[in-house]
C-alpha positions as CSV (number, residue, x, y, z in Angstrom):
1,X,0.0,0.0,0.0
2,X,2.9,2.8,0.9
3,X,4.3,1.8,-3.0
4,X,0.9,2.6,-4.0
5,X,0.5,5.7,-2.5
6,X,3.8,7.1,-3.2
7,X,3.2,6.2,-7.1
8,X,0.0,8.2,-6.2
9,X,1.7,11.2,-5.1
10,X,4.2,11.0,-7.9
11,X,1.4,11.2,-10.5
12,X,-0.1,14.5,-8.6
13,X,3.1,16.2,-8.9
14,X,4.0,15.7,-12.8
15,X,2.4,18.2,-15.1
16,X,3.0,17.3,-18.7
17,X,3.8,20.3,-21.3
18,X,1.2,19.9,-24.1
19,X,3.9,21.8,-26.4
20,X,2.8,20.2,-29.6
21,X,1.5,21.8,-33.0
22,X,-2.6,21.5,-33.0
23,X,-5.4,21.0,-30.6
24,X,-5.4,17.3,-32.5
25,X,-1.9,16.5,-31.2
26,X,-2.5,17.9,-27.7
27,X,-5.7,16.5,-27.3
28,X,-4.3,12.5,-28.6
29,X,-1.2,13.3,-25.9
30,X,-3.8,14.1,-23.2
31,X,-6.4,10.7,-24.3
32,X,-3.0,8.5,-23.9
33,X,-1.7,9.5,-21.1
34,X,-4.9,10.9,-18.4
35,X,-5.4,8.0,-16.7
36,X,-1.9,8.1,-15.9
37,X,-1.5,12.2,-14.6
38,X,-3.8,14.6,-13.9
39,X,-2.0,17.2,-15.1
40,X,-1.6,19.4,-18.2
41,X,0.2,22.8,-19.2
42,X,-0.9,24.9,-22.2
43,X,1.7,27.1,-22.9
44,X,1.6,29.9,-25.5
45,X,2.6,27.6,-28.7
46,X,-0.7,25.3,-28.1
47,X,-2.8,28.5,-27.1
48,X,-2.1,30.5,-30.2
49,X,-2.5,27.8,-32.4
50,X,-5.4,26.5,-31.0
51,X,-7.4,29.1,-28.9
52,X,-9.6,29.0,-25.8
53,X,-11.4,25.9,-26.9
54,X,-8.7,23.8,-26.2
55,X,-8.8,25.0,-22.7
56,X,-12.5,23.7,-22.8
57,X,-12.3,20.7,-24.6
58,X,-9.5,19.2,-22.0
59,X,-11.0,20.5,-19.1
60,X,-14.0,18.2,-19.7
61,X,-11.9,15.2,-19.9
62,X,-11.4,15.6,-16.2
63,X,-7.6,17.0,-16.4
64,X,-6.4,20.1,-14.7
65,X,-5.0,22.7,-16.2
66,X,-1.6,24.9,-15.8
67,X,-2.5,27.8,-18.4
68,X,1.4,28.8,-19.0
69,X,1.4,32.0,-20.2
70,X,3.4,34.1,-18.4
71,X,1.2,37.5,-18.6
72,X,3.3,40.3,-18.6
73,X,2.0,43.8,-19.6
74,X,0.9,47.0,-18.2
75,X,-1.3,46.1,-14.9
76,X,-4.7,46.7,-16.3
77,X,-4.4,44.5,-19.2
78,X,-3.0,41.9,-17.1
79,X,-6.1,42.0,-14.8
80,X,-8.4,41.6,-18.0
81,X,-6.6,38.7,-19.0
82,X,-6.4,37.0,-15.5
83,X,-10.2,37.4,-15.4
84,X,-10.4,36.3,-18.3
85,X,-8.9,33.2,-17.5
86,X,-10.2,32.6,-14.5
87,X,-13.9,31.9,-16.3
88,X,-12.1,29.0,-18.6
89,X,-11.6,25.9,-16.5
90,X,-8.4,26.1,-15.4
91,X,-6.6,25.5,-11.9
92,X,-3.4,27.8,-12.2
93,X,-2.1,30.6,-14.3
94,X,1.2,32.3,-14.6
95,X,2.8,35.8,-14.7
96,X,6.0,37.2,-15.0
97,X,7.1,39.0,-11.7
98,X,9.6,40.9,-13.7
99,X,6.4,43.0,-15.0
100,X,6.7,44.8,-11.8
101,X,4.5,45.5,-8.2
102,X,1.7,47.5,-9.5
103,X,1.3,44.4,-12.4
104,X,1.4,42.0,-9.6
105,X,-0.9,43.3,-7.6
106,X,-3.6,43.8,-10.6
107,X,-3.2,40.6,-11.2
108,X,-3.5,39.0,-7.3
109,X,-6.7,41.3,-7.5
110,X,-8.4,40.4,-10.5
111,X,-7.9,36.2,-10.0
112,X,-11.1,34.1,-8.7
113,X,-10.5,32.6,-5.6
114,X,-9.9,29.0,-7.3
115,X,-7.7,30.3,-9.3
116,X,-3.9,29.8,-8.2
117,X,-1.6,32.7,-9.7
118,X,1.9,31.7,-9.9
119,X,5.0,34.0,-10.6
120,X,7.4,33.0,-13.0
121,X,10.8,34.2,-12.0
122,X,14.0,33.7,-14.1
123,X,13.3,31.4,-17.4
124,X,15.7,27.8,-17.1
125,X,16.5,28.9,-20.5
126,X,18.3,31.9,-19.3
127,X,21.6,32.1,-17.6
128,X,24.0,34.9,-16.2
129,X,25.0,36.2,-19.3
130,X,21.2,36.4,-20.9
131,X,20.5,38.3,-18.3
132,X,23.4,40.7,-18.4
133,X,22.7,41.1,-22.2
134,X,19.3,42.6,-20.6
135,X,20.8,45.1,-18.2
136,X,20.4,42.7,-14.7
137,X,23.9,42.2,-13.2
138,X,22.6,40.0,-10.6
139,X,23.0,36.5,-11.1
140,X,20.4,33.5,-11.9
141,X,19.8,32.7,-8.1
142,X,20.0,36.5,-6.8
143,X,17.4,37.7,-9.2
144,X,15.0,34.3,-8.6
145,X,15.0,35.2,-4.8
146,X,14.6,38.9,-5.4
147,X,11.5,38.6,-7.8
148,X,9.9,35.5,-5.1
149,X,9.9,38.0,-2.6
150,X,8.0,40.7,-4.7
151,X,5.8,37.8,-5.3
152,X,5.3,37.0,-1.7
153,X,4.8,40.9,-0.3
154,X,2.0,40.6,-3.3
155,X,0.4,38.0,-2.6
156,X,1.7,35.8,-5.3
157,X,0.6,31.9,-4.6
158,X,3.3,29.9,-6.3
159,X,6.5,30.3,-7.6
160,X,7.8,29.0,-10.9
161,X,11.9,28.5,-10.9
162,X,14.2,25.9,-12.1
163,X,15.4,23.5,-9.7
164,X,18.7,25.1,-9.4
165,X,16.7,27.9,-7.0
166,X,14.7,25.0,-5.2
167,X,17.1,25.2,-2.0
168,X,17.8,28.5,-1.7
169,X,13.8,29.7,-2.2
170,X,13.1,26.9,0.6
171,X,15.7,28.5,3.2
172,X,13.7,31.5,2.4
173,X,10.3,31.1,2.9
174,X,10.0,27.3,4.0
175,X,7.0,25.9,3.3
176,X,5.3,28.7,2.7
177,X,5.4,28.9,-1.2
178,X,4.6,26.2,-3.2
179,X,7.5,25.6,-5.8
180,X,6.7,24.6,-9.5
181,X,9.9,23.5,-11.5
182,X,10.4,23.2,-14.8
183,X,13.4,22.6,-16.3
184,X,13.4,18.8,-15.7
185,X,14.8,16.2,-17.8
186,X,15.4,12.8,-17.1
187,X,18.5,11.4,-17.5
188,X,18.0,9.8,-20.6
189,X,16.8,12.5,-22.3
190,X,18.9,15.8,-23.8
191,X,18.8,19.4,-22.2
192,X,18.1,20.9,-25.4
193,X,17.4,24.4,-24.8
194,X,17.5,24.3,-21.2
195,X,20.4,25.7,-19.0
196,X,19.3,24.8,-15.2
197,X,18.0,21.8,-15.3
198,X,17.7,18.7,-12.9
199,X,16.0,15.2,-13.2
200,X,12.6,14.7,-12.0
201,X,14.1,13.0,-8.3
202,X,16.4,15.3,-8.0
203,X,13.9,17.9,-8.0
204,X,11.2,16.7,-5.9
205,X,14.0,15.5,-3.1
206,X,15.5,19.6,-3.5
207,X,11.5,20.5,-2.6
208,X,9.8,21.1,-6.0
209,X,6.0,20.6,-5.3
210,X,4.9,20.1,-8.8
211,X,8.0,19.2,-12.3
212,X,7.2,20.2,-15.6
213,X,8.5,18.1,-18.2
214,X,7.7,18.3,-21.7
215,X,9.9,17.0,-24.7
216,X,11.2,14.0,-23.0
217,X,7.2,13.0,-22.9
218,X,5.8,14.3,-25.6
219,X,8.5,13.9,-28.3
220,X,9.4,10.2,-27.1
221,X,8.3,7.4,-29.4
222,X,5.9,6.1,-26.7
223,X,4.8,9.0,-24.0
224,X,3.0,6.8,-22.0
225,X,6.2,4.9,-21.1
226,X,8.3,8.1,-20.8
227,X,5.5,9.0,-17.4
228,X,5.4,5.7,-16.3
229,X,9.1,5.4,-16.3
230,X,9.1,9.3,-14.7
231,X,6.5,8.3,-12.0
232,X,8.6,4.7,-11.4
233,X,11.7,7.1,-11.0
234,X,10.2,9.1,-8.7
């Protein structure tokens, strides 16, 4: 029964990046693999291709959703849009904290109450010299913990950061935050574009609450055994 439960538990905390072409593709990916997770993120490449109605269509499957799409604009056209999302079906939603206080805050005060707002703070894509090239001289890990705290003193819900920040955003605010990391890949799988990254165990022991994986699972010859070997890993 405790094998059980843990598999359990590892299934909750794997959300699957539907970053495929067409609401056909996402919606096969999500048929093959839902009674496996309950998770799904849309990020913008599914969204712009496909619109709100994908948002609708997998909702009534009985997955949850992760809308990824990291609103960042001037704070009353944020708000708009997290209302706006807030009436599809889904469970969390992201902004970037780099769009400022006064953005944050429009946006903690427009979500519904099930709605849980997360902050997204340095991409895993970027690394010190990305974000030198955009005027920030602090590194990766200085400007993660800088923008969680804006988060947290607005209200923020969750943080988004790549498992490289895991420790240092737990010895900061404990259990406080809840911790989504993407980043992940497996060890079998390549980094590709990803610069902080850690395997799905690796994460989860460091104090992720929920990994996001994507091309390992949905690029792999048979996605169903990519999660089932994630969720055996774990």
């Amino acid at each position: 029964m405790k094998s059980h439960g843990n598999a359990d538990q590892a299934r909750e905390r794997l959300i699957v990046a539907l970053d495929v072409e067409t609401a056909t593709d996402a919606f096969a990916l999500v048929s093959t693999l839902k009674g496996e997770i309950s998770w799904f993120k849309i990020g913008l490449q599914l969204f712009t291709s496909a619109g709100p109605s994908i948002i609708r269509k997998i909702a009534d499957s009985g997955a949850r959703i992760f809308l990824d799409l990291k609103l960042h604009d001037i704070p009353n056209t944020v708000a708009k849009a997290v209302g706006a999302a807030g009436a599809h079906k889904v469970q969390m939603l992201s902004i970037h904290l780099s769009g400022g206080r006064a953005m944050i805050e429009a946006a903690v005060t427009a979500k519904p109450e099930n709605l849980t707002l997360l902050g997204v703070t340095v991409l895993t894509s970027c690394d010190t010299e990305t974000l030198r090239e955009t005027g920030i001289s602090a590194t990766p890990r200085e400007q993660v913990l800088r923008l969680a705290e804006l988060g947290r003193q607005c209200g923020i819900d969750a943080l988004v950061a790549s498992p490289q920040e895991i420790e240092p955003l737990r010895g900061k605010f404990g259990a406080s935050m809840k911790i989504i990391a993407p980043g992940i890949r497996p060890g079998w799988s390549d980094a590709d574009d990803q610069k902080r990254v850690m395997t799905p165990r690796e994460a989860i022991e460091k104090g992720a609450d929920y990994i996001v994986i994507g091309r390992p699972i949905t690029a792999h010859s048979d996605p169903l055994a990519a999660v089932r070997k994630i969720v055996a890993d774990l």
